[in-house]
Structures are given as structure tokens and as C-alpha cells.
N, C-alpha and C positions, 0 to 999 in steps of 0.2 A: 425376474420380477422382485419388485421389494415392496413389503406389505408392512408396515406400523400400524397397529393395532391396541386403538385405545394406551398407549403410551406415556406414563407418567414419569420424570427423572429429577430428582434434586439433588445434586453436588452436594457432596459431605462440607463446604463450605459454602453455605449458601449467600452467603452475605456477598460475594464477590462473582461469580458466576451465572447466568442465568440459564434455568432448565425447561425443561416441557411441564403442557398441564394437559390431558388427554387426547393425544394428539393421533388419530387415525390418518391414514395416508397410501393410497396402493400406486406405485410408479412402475405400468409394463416396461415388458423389456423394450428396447431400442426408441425409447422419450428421452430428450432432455427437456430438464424441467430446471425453472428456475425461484431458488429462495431468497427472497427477500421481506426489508421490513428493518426498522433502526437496531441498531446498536444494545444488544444482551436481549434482543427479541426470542432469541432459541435457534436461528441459525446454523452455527456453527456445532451446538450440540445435537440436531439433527444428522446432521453430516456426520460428527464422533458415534452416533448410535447404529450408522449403517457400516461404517466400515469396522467397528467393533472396536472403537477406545474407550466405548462404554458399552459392557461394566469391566471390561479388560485392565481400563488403562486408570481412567477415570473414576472415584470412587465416591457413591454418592447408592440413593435407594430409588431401580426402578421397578415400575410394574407396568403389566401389558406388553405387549409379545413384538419382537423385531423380526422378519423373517426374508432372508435373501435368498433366494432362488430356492426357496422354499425348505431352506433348514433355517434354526433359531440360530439369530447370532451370539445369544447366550452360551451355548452348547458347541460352538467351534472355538476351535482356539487361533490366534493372529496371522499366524500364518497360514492355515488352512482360508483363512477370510483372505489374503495378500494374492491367493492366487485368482479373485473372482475381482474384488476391490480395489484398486489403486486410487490413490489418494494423492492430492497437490494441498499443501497447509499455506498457511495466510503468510508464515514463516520459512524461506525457504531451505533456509540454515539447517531448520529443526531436523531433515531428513537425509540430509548427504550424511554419506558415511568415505569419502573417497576425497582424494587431495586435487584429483585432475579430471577433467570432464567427462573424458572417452569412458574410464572407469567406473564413475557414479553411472552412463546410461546402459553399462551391460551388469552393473552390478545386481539389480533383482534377477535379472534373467540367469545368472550364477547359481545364485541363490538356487532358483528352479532346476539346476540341475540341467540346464539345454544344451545341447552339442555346440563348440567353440563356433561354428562357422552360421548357426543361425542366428548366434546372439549378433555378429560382425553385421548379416544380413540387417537383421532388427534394428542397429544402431544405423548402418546406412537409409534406411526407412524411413526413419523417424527422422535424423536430420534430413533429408529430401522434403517431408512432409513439412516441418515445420522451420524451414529455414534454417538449422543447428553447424552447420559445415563450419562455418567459419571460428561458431566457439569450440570445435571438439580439439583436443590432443590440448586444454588448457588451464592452468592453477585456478580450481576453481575462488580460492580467495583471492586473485587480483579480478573478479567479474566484478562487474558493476550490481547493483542489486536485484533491475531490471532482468540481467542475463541469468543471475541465479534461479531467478524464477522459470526462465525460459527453459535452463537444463532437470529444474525441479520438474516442469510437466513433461519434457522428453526422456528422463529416467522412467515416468511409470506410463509415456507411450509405449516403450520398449517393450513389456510384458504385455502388451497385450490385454488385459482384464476386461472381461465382460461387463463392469460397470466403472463408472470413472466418478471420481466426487474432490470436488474443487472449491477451497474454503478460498475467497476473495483471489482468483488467480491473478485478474488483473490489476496487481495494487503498487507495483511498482512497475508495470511494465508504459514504455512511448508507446503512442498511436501506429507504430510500424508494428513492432510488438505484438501489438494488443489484434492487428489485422491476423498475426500470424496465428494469433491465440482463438482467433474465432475460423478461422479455418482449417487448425486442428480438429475443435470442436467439431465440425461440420466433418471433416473426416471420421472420426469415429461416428458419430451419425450413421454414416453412409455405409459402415461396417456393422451396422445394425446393434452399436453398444448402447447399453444408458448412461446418459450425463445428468449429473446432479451437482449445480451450481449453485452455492451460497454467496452471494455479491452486494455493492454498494454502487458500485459504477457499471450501470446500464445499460448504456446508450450501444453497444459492442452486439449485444447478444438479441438483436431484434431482427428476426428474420431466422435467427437459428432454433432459439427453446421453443417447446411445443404447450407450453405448460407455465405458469405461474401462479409461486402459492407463497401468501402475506402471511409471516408471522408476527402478531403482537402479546409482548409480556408472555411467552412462552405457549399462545395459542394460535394454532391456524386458522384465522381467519377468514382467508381469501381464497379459493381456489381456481382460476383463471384460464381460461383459453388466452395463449400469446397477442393474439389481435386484440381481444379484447382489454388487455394489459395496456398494449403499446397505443390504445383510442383512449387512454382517459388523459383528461385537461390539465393543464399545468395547475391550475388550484386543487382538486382533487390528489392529482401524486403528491402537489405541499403538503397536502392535509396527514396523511400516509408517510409522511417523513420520509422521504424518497428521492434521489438523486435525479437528475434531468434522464428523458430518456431521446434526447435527442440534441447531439452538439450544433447544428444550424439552428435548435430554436433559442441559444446563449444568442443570438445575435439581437433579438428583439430587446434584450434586458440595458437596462442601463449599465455604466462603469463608473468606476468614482474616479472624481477631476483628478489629473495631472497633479505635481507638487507645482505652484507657482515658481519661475525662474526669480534668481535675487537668493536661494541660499547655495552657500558653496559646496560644491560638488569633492565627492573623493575622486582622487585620482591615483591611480594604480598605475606604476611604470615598472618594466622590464618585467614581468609577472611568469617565470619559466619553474618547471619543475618535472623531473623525470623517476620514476621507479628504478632501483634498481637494475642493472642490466636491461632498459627497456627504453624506446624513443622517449622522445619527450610526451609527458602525458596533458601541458598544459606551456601556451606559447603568446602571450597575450603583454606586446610591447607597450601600450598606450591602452586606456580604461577611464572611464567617467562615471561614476556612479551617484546619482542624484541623492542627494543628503532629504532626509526624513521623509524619508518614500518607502513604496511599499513595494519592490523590483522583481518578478515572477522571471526565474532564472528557466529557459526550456530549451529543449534538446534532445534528439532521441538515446537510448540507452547507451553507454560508452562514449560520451562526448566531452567526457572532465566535468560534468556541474561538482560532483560530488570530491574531485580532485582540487576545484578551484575554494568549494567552501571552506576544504580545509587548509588550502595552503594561507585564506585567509585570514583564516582565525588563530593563525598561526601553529597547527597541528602538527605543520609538516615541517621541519626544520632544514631539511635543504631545500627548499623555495627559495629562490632571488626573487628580489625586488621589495617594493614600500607600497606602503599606502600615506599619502601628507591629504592634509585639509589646512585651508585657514594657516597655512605656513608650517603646520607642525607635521614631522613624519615618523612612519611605526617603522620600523622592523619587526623581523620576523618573531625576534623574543620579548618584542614590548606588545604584540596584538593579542594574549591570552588574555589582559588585562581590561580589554575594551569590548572585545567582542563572545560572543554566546554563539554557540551552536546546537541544536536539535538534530540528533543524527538520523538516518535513515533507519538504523537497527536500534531501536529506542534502548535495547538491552544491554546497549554496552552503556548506561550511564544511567542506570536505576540501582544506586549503592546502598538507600537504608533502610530501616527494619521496618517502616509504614509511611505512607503518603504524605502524609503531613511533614516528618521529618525531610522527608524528599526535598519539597519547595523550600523549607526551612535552611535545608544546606545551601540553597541559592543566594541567601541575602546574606550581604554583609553586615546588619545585625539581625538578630530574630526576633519577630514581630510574629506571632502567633495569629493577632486577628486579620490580621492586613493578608497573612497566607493563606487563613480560611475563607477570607472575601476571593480572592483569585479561586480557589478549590469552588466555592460555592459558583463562582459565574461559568466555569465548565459542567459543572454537573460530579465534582468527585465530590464531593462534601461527606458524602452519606460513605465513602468509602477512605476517608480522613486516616482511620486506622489497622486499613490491610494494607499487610503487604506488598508493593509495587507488581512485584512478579507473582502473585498470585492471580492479579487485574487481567483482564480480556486484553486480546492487541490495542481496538479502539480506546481505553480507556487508559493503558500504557503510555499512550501516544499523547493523550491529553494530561496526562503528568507532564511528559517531558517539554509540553508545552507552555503548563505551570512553571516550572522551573525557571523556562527563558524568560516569562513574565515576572518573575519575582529578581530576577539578576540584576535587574536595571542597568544592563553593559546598554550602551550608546549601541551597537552595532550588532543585530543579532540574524543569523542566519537558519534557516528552516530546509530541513533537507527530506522531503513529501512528508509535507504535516497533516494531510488529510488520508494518507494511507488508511484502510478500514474504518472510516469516519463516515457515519449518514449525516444527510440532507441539514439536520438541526444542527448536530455538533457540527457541520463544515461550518455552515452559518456562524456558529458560536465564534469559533477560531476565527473566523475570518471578521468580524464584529470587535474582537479584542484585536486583530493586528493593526486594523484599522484605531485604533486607541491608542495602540502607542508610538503610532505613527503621528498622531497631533498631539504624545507629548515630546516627542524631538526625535523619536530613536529613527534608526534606520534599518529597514527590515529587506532580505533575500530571501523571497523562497524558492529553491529547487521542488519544480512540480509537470506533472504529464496531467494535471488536472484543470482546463479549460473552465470547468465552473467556478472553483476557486478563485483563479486567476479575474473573471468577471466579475465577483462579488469582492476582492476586496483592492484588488492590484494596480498600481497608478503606472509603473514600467513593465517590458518587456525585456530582457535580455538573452537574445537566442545564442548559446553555441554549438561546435561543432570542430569534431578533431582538435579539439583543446587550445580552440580559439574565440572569441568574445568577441563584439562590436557594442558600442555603445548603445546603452536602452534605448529604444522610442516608446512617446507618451502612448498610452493607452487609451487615446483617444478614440471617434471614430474610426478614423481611419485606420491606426492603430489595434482596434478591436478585430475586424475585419482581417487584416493581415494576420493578426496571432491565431482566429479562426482557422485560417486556410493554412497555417502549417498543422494544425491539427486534422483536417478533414483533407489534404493534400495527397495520403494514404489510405484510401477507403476502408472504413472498419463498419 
């Protein structure tokens, strides 16, 4: 059982961070329960409060009592908590400690001291359970992001824990994935664990949580029977800042029109590129890409989206081939010059000492109120002068999206811009991409996220095994189709 009791926490930097403000809460054993509610709600510090990163990790003043299977999590030390807790972070980086797969998922069970041949057993288990065979015995840095995550939550299947707590697992994972990820879930269930799920995207865990509790501005709010979560009306969840909870009701919404034909299209010839010692990872002879549009690049995990944005942007220096428009053609060493990228791991490209400098490095000259009008239409304004990496994931994320909006590259590429984003800030992002798609640019995003795609995306471009076809409009018809590759794998 885990009991929060009357619960107050404020981070030693308050200004960046959001904490609890009396937050009671008892979740028996064998519930999942799920948290939600926008972005610096208390979420994620809920979740840090049960597995013990507060006040272990995290430093800041709480009061009121945490208590997991009935001792204080105050009074245990991390590892004594690792054997009851396992934990999946919104980051999946943060937690590997191993270079190859097989390794990361026997590693806690190491740790625990377990005879060689049950840990074997355990890892056989767990990839059976969750689909894992195909990535085990592999460099976990050539995974796609998607797959890190997948080996993130099969590392602390492996142990076993009697409770399981899950900061946004599904946030980089495809709709195949994301099946796999809710029937994990449902297996521990069925093993009588507790799961306690901090999320922004929905739609997945309906039929599985037993429990739903809204946090706002660091209070709980709402405490929910699942049925009665999963009956309330589309105006009601807007109101709540809340992501769909159901990808067949994107169908009713409108899309925004197609680019009118008459501007000229890039075109992408001989487009190949392989890793190291490794097949081709990207095979794409002929490409049309519709100039000032907005191109929702999808795929399930491992399919090159994230090989193709870089070979475009020119990241990757052995990539063959061009991109010409309008007569004129790039290579590989003239595309840094044009195009932008927002990466998947926001952290490899948050360099300086506060936010504001952040977008400031983006422009070719600094303009001070022009970067705080951008900061101010996302919601960082108020955090102009922290630190980037001291920021929540969400808020990370919408830096780095400042930044592509302040570059003013012609060409700018988004690689899951909605990652840990609610309902408002998708909105927001997707509102701005849609802006600078009528002032000329032309915008890709790499995304597993259906709603976005609805709210602001004029193409489609599906790949697979590191091949492309040209977009189709997102028109009816269009919508429909990109639907059904998402719902094609039931989640």
C-alpha cells in the first residue's frame, strides 16, 4: 500500500519546478492508478515522492508523511526502496547504466544479488512478455528512442517490484509499442503489483487503470473511478487541459487545408545512408516534399524517421544525395545553413546559462524583445532566466522549440515536439507551427502523436525500413488513412 499523508514539497528552487500543496492519497496494493493533469501540475513529483527521490535525491522542504508498504520513505535508504519500487523516467537515458541491452535488463537483478540462471530466466520473461527478443544482445545507443524506452521499462520488469511507477512512459513510444506497453501494464496487474502512472497521452490506458486522480497547480483535485474518467465529454477534458482520450474521436475534428499546388516542391534524389558496419539504415531514391507545409513524418519505432531528419539537415556527413528546389541544389555541407532541427533528446542542444540566452543563440542577430515575444507565446516567459536544464522535460522541450522559431532557417525539422506536452502547450506548438508555415517555412515533424498531426499537419509521410513515399494531403481521405495506421494495432 502507499499512503501520502497530508503532503507538502517545495523544491529548493522553486521558481523552476512544481511541488505538492497538501496532498493526501492512499493507493492499495494491486490498483493502477493514473496521474494526470497539465504540465508542472505535481505529477512527476508525486511519482519522485513514492519511489524516494524526494528527499533523497531532490532537495527542497517536505512535511507530511510518505509511507510505502507501510514504512516512511524518509527513513529507507534508495536502495532498500529499489527493491519494492521500480521506476521507468520520462528520460530514458537517465537510468541505463550498460552499453548493450541484454546487460541493462539483468543489471538490477545483479545488483540484488540473484543466482545467474534466474536472472537469464527473468530476462527471457520479460522479453516474451513484452515483445524485447528482437532488441536483446544490442548497442543500446544505436536504439531508436522509442526502443530505449522499451528496454527502460524491461530493465525494471526484470526485478520484479511490488510496485511499478511510470513518469510519461509512453512518450516516445509507436502505437505498436504503446500496445505492448499496455499489456505489460495489464500483466503486472494480473500479478497483483501496483502501477502508478504519471501521463499526458491517454487514449492507451483505458480499460486498464482502476483509478484516476487530476492534479492542479500542485493539488489533487480529482479523484476518479476509470469509467467515470473515461464518460467525460470532449469540452469538459478541454476544460481540464487534457489530451484526447480516444484516437477514433480525432476523426470527427477538423484538419487544416492541404498547401495549394503551384509552389515548388523539394525534391530529394538518391537519399542513402548506413551506420557504420551496419545495412543501410535509409534507402529513399526519389522524394517530393511539399514546400511550406507542415509534413507529419510517421512510422513505427526503428524505421529511420530520425536517421532521415538527420541526414537532412545535414548531421550526417556520409549521406549521399541532394535536396534542389527552384533549380538550386544543397549538399550535404551546404544544408546546416538552411535547415533547423529539434531533436528528440532536447538535451543534447540546451548550451547556455538561461533561457533567454538559449533562443538568443538562435538568431542571427539578437533581438531581445522579439525572443521574449516567442518565450512569452509558449508560456516560458516567467522562466526567461533559469537555467534550460534545470526546466521540467515539458518545458525543455518548448525551449527547444523556441529556438527553431527564432532561427528562421527556410527548413526546419521537429523530431516528437509534443513529447510530455499537455493538451494546451500541444495546442500552443501546434498554433505556432501552423504560423510559420504562412510565413514560408517548411516544417517536418517526426511524431507517434495522431492529435498533433490533426491540429496542425497539412501531409503525411509514412516510413518504413528506411524508406519514404511521397506525402499524401491530409485531407479527408487522408485523415482517415493516417487514422488507421494508428488504430491498425490495437492499443
Amino acid at each position: 500500500m502507499i499512503n501520502l499523508q497530508n503532503v507538502t514539497f517545495t523544491y529548493e528552487n522553486a521558481d523552476t519546478a512544481s511541488g505538492l500543496s497538501d496532498v493526501s492519497l492512499c493507493i492499495p496494493d494491486g490498483q493502477a492508478i493514473l496521474l494526470c493533469g497539465e504540465s508542472g501540475c505535481g505529477k512527476t513529483t508525486l511519482t519522485r515522492l513514492i519511489n524516494g527521490l524526494i528527499p533523497h535525491y531532490y532537495a527542497g522542504k517536505l512535511s507530511g508523511e510518505v509511507l510505502v508498504q507501510g514504512e516512511a520513505v524518509s527513513n529507507l535508504a534508495l536502495h532498500q526502496l529499489a527493491q519494492t519500487v521500480g521506476s521507468v523516467f520520462q528520460n530514458p537515458r537517465s537510468q541505463f547504466f550498460n552499453v548493450d541491452t541484454t546487460s541493462e535488463l539483468a543489471f538490477a537483478c545483479e545488483n540484488m544479488g540473484l543466482p545467474p540462471a534466474e536472472i537469464r530466466e527473468r530476462i527471457q520473461n520479460t522479453a516474451q512478455a513484452i515483445h524485447l527478443h528482437a532488441l536483446l544482445d544490442r548497442d543500446i545507443f544505436a536504439l531508436s528512442g522509442g526502443q530505449k524506452q522499451k528496454i527502460a521499462c524491461g530493465s525494471v520488469s526484470t526485478l520484479e517490484p511490488l510496485i511499478y511507477v511510470l513518469d510519461e512512459p509512453s512518450s516516445n513510444l509507436d502505437h505498436a509499442s504503446i500496445r505492448d506497453l499496455r499489456a505489460m501494464i495489464a500483466h503486472w496487474k494480473a500479478q497483483g503489483r501496483t502501477v502508478v502512472i504519471a501521463e499526458h497521452r491517454l487514449h492507451y490506458l483505458y480499460g486498464i487503470v482502476d483509478r484516476v486522480c487530476y492534479l492542479q497547480d500542485g493539488r489533487l483535485t480529482h479523484d476518479m473511478a476509470a469509467d467515470d474518467f473515461f464518460s467525460l465529454s470532449a469540452e469538459a477534458r478541454q476544460r481540464m487541459g487534457l489530451r484526447t482520450l480516444s484516437i477514433e474521436a480525432l476523426l470527427e475534428q477538423g484538419v487544416p487545408s492541404p498547401t495549394l499546388p503551384g509552389l515548388a516542391p523539394y525534391r530529394l534524389d538518391r537519399f542513402d545512408f548506413a551506420y557504420p558496419h551496419c545495412p543501410k539504415a535509409l534507402n529513399i531514391p526519389l522524394l517530393h516534399l511539399p514546400a511550406e507545409s507542415i509534413v507529419a513524418i510517421t512510422g513505427l519505432n526503428g524505421a529511420g524517421k530520425t536517421t532521415f531528419a538527420r541526414c537532412l539537415c545535414g548531421l550526417e556527413k556520409r549521406c549521399a544525395g541532394v535536396i534542389c528546389r527552384d533549380g538550386t541544389c544543397q549538399r550535404c555541407r551546404d544544408r546546416n545553413r538552411s535547415c533547423f532541427m529539434v531533436m528528440q533528446d532536447i538535451n543534447h542542444q540546451l548550451f547556455t546559462e538561461s533561457v533567454l540566452d538559449e533562443v538568443l543563440l538562435s538568431m542571427d542577430q539578437e533581438d531581445v524583445p522579439a525572443a521574449e515575444q516567442i518565450l512569452d507565446s509558449l508560456d516560458l516567459l516567467m522562466v526567461k532566466d533559469a537555467h534550460p536544464m534545470s526546466l521540467s522535460g515539458g518545458q525543455k522541450q518548448r525551449v527547444a522549440i523556441a529556438t527553431a522559431i527564432a532561427s528562421n532557417r527556410t527548413l526546419i525539422v521537429l523530431d516528437e515536439p509534443t513529447s510530455g506536452l499537455d493538451y494546451r502547450h500541444m495546442q500552443q506548438v501546434a498554433s505556432l507551427l501552423q504560423s510559420l508555415a504562412k510565413k514560408g517555412r517548411t516544417l517536418l515533424v517526426i511524431t507517434h502523436d495522431p492529435e498533433l498531426i490533426v491540429s496542425c499537419c497539412t501531409h503525411v509521410m509514412p516510413m518504413e525500413g528506411g524508406r519514404a513515399t511521397d506525402p499524401y494531403p491530409l485531407d479527408k481521405a487522408g485523415l482517415a488513412r493516417m487514422l488507421s495506421f494508428f488504430t491498425a494495432i490495437g492499443t
